[in-house]
ChimeraX commands (.cxc) that place a marker at each C-alpha (Angstrom):
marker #1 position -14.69,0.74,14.31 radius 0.5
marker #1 position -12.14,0.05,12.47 radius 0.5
marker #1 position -9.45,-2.94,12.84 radius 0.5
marker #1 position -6.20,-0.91,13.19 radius 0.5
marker #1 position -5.98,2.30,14.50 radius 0.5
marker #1 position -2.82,4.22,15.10 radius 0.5
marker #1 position -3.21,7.28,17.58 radius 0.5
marker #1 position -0.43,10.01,18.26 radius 0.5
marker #1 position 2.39,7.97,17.48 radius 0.5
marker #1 position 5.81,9.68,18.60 radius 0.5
marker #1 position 9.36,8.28,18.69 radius 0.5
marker #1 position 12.58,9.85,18.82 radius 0.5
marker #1 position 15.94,7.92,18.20 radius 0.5
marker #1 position 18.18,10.88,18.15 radius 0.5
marker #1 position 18.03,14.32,20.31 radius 0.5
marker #1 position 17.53,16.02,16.73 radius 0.5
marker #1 position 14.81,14.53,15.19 radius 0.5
marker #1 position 11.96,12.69,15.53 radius 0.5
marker #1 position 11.16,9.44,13.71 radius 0.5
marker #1 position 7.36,9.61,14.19 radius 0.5
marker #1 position 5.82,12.96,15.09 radius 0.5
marker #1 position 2.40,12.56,16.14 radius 0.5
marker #1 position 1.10,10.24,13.08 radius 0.5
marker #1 position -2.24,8.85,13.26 radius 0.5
marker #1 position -4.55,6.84,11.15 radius 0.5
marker #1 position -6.82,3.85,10.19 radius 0.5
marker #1 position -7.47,0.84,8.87 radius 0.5
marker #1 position -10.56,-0.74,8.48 radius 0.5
marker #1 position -11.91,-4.30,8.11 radius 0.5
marker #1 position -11.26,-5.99,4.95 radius 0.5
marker #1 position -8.91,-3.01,3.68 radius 0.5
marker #1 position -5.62,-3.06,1.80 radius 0.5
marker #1 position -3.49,-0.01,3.04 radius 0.5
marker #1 position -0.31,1.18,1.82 radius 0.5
marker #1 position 2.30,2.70,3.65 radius 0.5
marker #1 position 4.65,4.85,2.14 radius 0.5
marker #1 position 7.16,7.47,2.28 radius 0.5
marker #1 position 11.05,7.92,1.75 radius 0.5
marker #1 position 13.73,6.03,3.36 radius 0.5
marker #1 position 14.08,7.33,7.34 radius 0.5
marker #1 position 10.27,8.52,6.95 radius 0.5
marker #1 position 8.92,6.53,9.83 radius 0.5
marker #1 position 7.46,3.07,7.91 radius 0.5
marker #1 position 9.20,0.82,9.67 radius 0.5
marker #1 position 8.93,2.45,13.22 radius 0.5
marker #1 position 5.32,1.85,12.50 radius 0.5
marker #1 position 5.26,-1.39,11.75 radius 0.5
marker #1 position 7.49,-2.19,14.39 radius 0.5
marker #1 position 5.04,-0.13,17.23 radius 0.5
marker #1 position 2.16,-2.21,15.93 radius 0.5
marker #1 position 3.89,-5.06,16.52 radius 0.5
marker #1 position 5.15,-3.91,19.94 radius 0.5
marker #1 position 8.72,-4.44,19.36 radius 0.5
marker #1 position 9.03,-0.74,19.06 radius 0.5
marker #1 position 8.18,1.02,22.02 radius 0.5
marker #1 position 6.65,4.75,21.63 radius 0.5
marker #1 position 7.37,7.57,23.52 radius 0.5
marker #1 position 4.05,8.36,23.11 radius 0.5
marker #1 position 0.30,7.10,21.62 radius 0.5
marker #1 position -0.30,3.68,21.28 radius 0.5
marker #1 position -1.81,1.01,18.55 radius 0.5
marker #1 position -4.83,-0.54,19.16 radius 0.5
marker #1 position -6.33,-3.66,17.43 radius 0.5
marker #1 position -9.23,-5.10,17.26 radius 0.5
marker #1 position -10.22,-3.30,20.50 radius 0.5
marker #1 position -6.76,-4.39,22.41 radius 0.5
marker #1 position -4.26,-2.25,22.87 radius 0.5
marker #1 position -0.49,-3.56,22.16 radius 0.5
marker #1 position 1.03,-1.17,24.32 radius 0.5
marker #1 position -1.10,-2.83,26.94 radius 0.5
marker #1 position -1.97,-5.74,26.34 radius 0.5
marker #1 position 0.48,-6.82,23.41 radius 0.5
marker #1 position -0.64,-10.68,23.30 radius 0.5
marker #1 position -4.16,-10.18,23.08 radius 0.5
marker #1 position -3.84,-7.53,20.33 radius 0.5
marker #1 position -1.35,-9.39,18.20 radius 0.5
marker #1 position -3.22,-12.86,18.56 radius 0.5
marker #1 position -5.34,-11.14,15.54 radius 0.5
marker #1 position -1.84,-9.99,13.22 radius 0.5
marker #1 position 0.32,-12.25,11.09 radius 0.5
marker #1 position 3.43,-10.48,9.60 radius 0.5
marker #1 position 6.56,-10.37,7.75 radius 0.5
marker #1 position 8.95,-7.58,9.59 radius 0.5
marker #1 position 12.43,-6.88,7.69 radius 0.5
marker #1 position 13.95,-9.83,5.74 radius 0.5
marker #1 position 12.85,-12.90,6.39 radius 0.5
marker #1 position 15.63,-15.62,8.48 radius 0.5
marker #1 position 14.75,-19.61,8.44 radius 0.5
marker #1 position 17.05,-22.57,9.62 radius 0.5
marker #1 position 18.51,-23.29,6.78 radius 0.5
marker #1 position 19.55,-26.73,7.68 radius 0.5
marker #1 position 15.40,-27.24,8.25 radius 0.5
marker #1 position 12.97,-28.19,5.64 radius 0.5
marker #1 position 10.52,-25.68,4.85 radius 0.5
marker #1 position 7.91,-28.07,6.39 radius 0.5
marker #1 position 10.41,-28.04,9.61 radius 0.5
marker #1 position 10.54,-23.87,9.39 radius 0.5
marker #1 position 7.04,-24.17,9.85 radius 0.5
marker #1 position 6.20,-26.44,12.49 radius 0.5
marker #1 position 9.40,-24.74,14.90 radius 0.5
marker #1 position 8.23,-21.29,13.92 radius 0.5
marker #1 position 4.49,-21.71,15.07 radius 0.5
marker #1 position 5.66,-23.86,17.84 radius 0.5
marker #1 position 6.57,-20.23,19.41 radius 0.5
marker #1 position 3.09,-19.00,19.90 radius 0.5
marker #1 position 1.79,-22.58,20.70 radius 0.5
marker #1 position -0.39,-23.03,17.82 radius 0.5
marker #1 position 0.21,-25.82,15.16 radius 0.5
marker #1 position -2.56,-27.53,12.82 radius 0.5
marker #1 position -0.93,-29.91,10.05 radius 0.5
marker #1 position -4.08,-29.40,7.96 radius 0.5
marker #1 position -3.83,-25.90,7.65 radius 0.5
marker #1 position -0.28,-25.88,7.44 radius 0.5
marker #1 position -0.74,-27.89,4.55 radius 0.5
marker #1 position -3.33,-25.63,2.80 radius 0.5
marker #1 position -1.41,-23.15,3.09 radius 0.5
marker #1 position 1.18,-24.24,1.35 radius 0.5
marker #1 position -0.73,-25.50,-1.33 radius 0.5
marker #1 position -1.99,-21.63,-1.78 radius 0.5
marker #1 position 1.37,-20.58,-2.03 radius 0.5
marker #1 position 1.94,-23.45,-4.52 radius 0.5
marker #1 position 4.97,-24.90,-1.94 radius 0.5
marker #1 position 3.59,-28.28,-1.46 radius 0.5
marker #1 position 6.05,-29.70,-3.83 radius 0.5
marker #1 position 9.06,-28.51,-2.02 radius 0.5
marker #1 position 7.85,-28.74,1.76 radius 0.5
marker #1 position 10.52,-31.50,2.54 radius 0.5
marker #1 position 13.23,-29.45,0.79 radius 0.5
marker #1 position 15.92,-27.34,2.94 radius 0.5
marker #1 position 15.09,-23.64,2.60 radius 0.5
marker #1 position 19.06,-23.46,1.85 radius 0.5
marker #1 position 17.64,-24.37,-1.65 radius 0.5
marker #1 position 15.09,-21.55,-1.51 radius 0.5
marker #1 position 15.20,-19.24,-4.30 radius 0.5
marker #1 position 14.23,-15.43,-2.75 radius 0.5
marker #1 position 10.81,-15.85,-4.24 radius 0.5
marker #1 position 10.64,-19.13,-2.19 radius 0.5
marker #1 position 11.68,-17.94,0.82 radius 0.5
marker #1 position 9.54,-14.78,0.77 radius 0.5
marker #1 position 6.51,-17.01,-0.02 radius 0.5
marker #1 position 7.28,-19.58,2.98 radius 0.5
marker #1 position 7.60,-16.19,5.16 radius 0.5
marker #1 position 3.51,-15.29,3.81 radius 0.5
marker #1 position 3.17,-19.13,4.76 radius 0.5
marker #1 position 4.34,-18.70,8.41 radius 0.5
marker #1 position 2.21,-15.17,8.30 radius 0.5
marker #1 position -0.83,-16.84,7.58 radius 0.5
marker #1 position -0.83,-19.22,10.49 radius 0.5
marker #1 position -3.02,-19.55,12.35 radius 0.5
marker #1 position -5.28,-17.92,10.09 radius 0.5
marker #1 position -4.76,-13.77,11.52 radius 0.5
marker #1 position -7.44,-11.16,10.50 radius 0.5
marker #1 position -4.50,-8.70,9.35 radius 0.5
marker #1 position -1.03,-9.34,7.64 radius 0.5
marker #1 position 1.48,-6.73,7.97 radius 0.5
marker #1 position 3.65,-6.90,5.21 radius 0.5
marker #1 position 7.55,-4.93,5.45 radius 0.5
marker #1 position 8.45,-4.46,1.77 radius 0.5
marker #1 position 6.96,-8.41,1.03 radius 0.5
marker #1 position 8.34,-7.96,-2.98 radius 0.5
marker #1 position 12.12,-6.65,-2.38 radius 0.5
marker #1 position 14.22,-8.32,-4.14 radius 0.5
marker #1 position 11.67,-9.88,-6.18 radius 0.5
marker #1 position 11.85,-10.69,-10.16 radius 0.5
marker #1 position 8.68,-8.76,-12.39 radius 0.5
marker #1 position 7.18,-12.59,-12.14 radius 0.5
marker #1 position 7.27,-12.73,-8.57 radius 0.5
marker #1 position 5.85,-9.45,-7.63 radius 0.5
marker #1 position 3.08,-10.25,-10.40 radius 0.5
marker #1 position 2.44,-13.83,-8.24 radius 0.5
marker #1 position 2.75,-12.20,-5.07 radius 0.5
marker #1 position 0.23,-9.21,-6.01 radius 0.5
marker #1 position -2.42,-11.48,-7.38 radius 0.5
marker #1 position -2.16,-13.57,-4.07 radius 0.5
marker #1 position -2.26,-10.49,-2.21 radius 0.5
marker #1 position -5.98,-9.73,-3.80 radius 0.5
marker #1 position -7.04,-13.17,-3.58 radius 0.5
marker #1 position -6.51,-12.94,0.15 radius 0.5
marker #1 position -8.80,-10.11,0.50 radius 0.5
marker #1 position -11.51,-11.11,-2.34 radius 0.5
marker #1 position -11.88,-14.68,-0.66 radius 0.5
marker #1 position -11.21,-14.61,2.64 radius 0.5
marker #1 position -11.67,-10.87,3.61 radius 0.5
marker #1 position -8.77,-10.49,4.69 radius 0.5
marker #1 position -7.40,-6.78,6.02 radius 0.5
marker #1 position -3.46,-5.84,4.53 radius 0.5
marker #1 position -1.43,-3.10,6.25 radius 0.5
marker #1 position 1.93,-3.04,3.84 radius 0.5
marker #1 position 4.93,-1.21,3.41 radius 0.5
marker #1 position 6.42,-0.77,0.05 radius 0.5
marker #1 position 8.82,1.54,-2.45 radius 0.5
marker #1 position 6.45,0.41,-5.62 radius 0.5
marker #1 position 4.19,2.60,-6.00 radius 0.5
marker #1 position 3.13,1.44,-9.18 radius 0.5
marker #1 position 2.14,-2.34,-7.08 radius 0.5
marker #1 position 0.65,0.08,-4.47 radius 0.5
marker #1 position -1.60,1.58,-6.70 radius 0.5
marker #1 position -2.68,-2.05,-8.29 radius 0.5
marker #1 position -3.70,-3.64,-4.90 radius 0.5
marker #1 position -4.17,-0.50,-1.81 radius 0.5
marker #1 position -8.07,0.61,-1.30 radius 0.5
marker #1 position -6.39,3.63,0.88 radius 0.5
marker #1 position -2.12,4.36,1.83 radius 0.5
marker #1 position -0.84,6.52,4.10 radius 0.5
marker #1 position 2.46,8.72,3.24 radius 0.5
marker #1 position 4.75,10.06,5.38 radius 0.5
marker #1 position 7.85,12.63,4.89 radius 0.5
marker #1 position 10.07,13.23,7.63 radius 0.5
marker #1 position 8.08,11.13,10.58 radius 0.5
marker #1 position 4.73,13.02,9.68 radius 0.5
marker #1 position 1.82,11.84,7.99 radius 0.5
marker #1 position 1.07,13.56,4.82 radius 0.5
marker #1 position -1.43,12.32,3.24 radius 0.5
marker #1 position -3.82,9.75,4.53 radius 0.5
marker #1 position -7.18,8.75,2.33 radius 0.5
marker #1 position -7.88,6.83,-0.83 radius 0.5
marker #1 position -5.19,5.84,-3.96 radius 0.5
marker #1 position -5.73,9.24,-5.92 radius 0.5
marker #1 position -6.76,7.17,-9.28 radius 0.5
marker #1 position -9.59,5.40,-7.68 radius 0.5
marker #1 position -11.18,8.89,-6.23 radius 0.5
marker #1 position -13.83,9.06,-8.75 radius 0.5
marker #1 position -12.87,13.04,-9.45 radius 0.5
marker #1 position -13.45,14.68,-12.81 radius 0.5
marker #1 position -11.34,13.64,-15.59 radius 0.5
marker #1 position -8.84,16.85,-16.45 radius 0.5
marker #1 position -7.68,16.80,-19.75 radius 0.5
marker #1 position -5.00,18.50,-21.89 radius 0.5
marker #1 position -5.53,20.20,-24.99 radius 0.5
marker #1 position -2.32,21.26,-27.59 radius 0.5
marker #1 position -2.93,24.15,-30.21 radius 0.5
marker #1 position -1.74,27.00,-31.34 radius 0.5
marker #1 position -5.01,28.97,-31.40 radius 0.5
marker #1 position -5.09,29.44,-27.59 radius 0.5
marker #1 position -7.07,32.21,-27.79 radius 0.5
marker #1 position -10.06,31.50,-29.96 radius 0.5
marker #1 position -10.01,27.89,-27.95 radius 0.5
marker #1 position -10.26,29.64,-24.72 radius 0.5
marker #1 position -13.02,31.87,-25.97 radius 0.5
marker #1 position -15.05,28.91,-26.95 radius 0.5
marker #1 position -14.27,27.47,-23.50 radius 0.5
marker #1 position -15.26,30.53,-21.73 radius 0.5
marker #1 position -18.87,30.57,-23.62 radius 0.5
marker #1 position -19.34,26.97,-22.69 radius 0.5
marker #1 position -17.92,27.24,-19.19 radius 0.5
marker #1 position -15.48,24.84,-19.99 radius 0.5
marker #1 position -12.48,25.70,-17.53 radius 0.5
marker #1 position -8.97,26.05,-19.42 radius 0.5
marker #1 position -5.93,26.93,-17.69 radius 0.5
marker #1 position -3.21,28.55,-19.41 radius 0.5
marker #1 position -0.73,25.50,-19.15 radius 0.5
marker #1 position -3.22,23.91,-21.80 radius 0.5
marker #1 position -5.63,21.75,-18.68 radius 0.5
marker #1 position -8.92,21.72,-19.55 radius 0.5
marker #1 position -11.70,20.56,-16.95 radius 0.5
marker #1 position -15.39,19.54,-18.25 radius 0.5
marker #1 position -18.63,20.33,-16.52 radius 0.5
marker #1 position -20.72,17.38,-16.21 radius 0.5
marker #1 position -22.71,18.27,-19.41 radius 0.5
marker #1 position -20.28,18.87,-21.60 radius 0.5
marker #1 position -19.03,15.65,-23.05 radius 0.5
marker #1 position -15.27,15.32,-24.83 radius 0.5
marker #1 position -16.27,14.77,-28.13 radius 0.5
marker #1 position -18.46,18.21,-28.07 radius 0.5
marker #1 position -16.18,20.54,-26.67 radius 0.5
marker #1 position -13.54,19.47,-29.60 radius 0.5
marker #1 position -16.41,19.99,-32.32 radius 0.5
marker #1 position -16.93,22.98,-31.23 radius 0.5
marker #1 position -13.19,24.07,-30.90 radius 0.5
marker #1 position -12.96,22.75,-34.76 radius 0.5
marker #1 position -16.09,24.89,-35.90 radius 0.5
marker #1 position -14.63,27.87,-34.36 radius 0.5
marker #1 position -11.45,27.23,-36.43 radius 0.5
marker #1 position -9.35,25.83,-33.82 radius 0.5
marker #1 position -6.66,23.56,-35.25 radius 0.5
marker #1 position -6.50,20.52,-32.35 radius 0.5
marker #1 position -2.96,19.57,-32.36 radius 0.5
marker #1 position -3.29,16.88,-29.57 radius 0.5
marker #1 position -6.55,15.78,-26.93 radius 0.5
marker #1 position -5.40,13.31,-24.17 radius 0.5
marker #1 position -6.75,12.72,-20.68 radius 0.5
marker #1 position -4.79,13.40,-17.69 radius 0.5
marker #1 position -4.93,11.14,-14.49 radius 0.5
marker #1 position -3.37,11.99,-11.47 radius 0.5
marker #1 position -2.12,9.03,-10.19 radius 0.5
marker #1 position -0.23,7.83,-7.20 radius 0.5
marker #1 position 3.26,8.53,-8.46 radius 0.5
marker #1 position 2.08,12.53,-9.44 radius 0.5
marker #1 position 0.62,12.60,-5.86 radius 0.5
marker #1 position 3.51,11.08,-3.97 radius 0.5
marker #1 position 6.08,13.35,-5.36 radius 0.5
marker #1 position 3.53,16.31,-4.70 radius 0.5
marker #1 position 3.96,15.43,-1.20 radius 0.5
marker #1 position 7.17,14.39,-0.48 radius 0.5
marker #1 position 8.89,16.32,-2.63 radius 0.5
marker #1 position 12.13,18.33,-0.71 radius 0.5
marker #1 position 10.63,21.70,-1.66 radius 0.5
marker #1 position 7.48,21.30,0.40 radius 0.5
marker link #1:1,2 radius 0.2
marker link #1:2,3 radius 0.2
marker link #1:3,4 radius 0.2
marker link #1:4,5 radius 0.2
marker link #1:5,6 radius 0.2
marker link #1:6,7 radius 0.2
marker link #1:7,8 radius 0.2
marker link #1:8,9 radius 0.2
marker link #1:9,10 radius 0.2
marker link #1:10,11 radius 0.2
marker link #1:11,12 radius 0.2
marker link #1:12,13 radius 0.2
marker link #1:13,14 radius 0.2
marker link #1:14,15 radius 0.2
marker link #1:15,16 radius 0.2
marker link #1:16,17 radius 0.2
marker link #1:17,18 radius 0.2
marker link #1:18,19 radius 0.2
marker link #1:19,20 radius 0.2
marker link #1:20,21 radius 0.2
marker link #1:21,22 radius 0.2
marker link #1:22,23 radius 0.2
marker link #1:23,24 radius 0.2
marker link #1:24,25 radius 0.2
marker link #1:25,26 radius 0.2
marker link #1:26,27 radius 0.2
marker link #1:27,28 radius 0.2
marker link #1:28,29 radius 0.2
marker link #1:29,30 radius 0.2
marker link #1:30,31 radius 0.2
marker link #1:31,32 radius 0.2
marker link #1:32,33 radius 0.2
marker link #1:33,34 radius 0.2
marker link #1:34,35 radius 0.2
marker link #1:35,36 radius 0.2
marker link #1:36,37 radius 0.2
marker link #1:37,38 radius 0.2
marker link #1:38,39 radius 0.2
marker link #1:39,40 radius 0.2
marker link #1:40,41 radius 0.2
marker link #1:41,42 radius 0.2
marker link #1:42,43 radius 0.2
marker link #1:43,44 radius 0.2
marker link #1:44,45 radius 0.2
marker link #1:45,46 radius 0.2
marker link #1:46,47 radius 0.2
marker link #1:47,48 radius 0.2
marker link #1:48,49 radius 0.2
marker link #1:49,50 radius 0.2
marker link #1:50,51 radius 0.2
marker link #1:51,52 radius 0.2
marker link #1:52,53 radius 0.2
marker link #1:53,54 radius 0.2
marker link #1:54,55 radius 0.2
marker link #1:55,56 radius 0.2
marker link #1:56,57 radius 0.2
marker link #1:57,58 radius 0.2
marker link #1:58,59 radius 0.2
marker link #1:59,60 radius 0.2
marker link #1:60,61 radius 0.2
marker link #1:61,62 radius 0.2
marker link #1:62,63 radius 0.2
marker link #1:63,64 radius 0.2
marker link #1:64,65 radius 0.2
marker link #1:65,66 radius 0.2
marker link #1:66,67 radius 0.2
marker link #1:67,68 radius 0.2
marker link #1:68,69 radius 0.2
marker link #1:69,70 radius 0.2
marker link #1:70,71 radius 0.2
marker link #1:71,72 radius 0.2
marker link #1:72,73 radius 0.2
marker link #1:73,74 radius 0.2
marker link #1:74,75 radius 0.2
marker link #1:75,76 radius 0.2
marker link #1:76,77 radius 0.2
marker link #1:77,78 radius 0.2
marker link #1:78,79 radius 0.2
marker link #1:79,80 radius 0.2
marker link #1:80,81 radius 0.2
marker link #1:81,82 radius 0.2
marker link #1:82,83 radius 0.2
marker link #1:83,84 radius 0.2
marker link #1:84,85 radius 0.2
marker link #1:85,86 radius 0.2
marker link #1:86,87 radius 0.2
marker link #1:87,88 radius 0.2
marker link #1:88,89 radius 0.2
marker link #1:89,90 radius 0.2
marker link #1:90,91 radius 0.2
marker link #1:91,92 radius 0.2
marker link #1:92,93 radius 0.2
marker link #1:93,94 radius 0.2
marker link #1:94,95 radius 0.2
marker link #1:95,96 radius 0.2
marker link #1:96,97 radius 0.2
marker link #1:97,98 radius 0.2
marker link #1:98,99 radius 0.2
marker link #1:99,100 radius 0.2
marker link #1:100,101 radius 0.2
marker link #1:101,102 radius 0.2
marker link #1:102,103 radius 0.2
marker link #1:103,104 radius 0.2
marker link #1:104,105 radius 0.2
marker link #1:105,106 radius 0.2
marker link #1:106,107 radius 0.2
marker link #1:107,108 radius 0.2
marker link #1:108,109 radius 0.2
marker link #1:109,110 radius 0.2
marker link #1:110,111 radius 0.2
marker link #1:111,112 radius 0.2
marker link #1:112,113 radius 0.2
marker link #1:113,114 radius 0.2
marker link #1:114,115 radius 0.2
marker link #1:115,116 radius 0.2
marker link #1:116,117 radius 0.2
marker link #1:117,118 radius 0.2
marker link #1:118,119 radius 0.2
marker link #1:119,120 radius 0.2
marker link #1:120,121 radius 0.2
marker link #1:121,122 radius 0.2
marker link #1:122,123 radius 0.2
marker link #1:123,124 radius 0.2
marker link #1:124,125 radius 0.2
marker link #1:125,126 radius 0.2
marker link #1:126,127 radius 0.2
marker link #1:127,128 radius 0.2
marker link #1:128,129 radius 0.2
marker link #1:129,130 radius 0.2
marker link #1:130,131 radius 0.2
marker link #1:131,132 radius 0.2
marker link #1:132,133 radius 0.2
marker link #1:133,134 radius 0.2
marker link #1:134,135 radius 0.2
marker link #1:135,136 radius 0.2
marker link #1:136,137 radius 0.2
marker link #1:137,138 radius 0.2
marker link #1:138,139 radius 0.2
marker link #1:139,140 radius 0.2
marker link #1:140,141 radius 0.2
marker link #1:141,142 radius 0.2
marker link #1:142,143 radius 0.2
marker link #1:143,144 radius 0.2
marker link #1:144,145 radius 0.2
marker link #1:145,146 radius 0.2
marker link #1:146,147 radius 0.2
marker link #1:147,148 radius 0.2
marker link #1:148,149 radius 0.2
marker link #1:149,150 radius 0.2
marker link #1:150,151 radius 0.2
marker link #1:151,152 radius 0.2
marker link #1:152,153 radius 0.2
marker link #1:153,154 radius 0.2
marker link #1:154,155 radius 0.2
marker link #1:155,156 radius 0.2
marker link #1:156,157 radius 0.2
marker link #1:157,158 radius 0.2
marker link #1:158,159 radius 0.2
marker link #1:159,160 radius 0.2
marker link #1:160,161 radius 0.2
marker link #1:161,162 radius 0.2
marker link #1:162,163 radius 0.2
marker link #1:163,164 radius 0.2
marker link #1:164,165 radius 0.2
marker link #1:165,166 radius 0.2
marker link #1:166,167 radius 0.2
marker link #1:167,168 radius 0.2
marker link #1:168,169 radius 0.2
marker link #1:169,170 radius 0.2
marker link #1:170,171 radius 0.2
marker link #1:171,172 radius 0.2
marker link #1:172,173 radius 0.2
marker link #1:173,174 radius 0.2
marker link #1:174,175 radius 0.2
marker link #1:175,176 radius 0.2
marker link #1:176,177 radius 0.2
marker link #1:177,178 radius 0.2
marker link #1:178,179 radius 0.2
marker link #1:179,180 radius 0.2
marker link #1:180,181 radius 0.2
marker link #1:181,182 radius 0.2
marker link #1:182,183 radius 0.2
marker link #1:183,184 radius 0.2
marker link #1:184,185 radius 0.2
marker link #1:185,186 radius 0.2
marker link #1:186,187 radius 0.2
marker link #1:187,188 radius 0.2
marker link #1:188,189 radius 0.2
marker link #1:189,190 radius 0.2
marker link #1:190,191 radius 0.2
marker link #1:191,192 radius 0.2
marker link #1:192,193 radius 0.2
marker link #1:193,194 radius 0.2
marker link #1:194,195 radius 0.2
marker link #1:195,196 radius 0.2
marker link #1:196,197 radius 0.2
marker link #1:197,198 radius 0.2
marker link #1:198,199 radius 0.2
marker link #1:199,200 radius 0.2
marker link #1:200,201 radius 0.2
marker link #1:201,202 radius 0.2
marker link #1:202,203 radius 0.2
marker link #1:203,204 radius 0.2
marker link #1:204,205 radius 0.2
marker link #1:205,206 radius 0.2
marker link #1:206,207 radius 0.2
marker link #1:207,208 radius 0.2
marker link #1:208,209 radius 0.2
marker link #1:209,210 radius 0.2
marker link #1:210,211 radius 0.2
marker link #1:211,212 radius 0.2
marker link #1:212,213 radius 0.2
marker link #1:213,214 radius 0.2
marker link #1:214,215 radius 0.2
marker link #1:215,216 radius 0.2
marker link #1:216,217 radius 0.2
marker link #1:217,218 radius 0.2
marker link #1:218,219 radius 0.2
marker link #1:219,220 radius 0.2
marker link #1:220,221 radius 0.2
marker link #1:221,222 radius 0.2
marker link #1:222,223 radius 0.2
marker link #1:223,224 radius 0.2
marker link #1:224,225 radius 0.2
marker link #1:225,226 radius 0.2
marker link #1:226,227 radius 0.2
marker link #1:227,228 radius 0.2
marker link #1:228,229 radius 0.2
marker link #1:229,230 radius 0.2
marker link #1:230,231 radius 0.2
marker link #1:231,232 radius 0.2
marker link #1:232,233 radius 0.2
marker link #1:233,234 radius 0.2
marker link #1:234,235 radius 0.2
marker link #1:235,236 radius 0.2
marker link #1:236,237 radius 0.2
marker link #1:237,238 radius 0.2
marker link #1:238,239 radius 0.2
marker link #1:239,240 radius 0.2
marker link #1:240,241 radius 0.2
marker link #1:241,242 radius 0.2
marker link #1:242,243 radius 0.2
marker link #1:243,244 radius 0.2
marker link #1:244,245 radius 0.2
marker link #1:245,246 radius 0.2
marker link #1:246,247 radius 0.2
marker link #1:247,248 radius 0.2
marker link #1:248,249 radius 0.2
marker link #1:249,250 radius 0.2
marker link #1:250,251 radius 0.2
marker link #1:251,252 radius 0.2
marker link #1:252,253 radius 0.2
marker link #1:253,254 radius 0.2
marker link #1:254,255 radius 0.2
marker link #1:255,256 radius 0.2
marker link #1:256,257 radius 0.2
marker link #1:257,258 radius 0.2
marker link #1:258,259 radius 0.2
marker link #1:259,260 radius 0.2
marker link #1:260,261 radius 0.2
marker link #1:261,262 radius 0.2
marker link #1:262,263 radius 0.2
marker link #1:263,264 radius 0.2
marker link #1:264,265 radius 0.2
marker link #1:265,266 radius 0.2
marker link #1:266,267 radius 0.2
marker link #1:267,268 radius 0.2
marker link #1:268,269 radius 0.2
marker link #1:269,270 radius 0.2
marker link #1:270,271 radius 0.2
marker link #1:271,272 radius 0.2
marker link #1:272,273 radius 0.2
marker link #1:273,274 radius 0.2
marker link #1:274,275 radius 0.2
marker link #1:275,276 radius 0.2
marker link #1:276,277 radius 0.2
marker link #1:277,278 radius 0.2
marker link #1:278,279 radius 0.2
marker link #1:279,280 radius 0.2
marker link #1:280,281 radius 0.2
marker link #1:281,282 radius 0.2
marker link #1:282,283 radius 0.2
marker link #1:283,284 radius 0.2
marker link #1:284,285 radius 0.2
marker link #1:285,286 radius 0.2
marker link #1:286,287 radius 0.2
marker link #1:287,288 radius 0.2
marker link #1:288,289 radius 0.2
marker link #1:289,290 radius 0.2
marker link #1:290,291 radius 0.2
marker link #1:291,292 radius 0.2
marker link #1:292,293 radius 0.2
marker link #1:293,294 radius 0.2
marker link #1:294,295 radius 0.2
marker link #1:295,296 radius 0.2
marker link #1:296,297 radius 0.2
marker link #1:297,298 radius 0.2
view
């Protein structure tokens, strides 16, 4: 079973269109999933469902068993999360954030509070006002407050907006060490798809308040390498591909059997008298696929 699992999801804001239209989908234990789509494609509202500050006109989420349509405390007692921008007292410490934040569910534990800010390499400015907080800071005391008291699942709301290259880098690597060490299961919303491909097992992409596409990052399918061949002897090279049932579309895409090894089909282009202009593998990745998908003309 998995950990999260959204079923039917439907909200409309406006008598015109729906922001969710029947999305469903999974996440299982010890999974990274990214969530992603255009702006006004339903991310948020699903985030903000799962954390039961949305309510649905219809379907529900359930985790961990619970649902949080119906029984909202027990479900989210498993979920730590960072929803929209981040807001601290300023006039707090970040040590001070932390202790009034988790005061609101009840739960405290100055230990753990303290490892955790170690992890996020914070321990040194604890006892500093977040009004001193660089972005990066603040984002990273937001993961801090997330983590406690030690959830099953984060749910993450674009965590690296606004972020310099360095601190996406930082926050990615984190990110992984969270689920390499401690198992941990990461439902996130983000506009990189480039960081979305680096860390997501699976994502989930909506257009228009549907779901799209729902399955594994296309570059860790495991599918047969394509590859695309330039030359101006199309002919003779597709008669050599034809003999070795190599297939070889006309836009140049050339797809191996199994047997048939890189190297071999280009020796055997050469013998024929096929001058090889350029050889270079193609891989779909998550970018190609997302713009298949989304794109305005589908």
């Amino acid at each position: 079973m998995p950990l999260i699992e959204a079923q039917h999801l439907t909200k409309q804001w406006r008598a015109d269109r729906r922001a969710l239209d029947d999305v469903s989908f999974e996440v299982g234990y010890g999974q990274i999933v990214g969530l992603l789509g255009h702006n006004g494609a339903g991310k948020s509202t699903v985030l903000g469902i799962t954390l039961g500050m949305v309510r649905p006109d219809a379907g529900e989420v359930i985790i961990g068993g619970h649902s949080v349509q119906r029984n909202r405390a027990k479900a989210l007692q498993q979920i730590g999360a960072i929803f929209e921008a981040p807001v601290f007292y300023d006039y707090l410490t970040g040590w001070q954030n932390l202790q009034a934040l988790c005061s609101l569910s009840g739960w405290w534990d100055e230990k753990e509070a303290r490892r955790v800010l170690k992890m996020l390499s914070l321990e040194d400015r604890a006892d500093h006002k977040t009004v001193t907080y660089s972005h990066g800071m603040r984002q990273r005391l937001a993961l801090a407050q997330a983590l406690l008291p030690r959830p099953r699942c984060l749910l993450l709301d674009e965590p690296t907006d606004g972020l310099d290259p360095e601190g996406i880098r930082e926050f990615r690597e984190f990110i992984l060490k969270l689920k390499a060490d401690f198992g941990m299961t990461i439902l996130l919303n983000s506009h990189l798809l480039a960081e979305i491909e680096l860390m997501c097992d699976r994502c989930v992409i909506l257009k228009g308040g549907r779901k799209v596409y729902e399955g594994p990052v296309p570059s860790r399918m495991g599918t047969a390498p394509r590859y695309l061949l330039a030359t101006n002897d199309t002919d003779i090279a597709r008669g050599v591909a034809s003999r070795m049932g190599v297939a070889f579309d006309a836009d140049g895409s050339v797809e191996l059997p199994p047997d048939i090894l890189g190297p071999d089909f280009l020796r055997r282009l050469v013998e024929a008298g096929v001058r090889v202009e350029s050889w270079q593998i193609q891989k779909k990745n998550l970018e190609d696929c997302y713009l298949e998908l989304t794109s305005s003309s589908n």
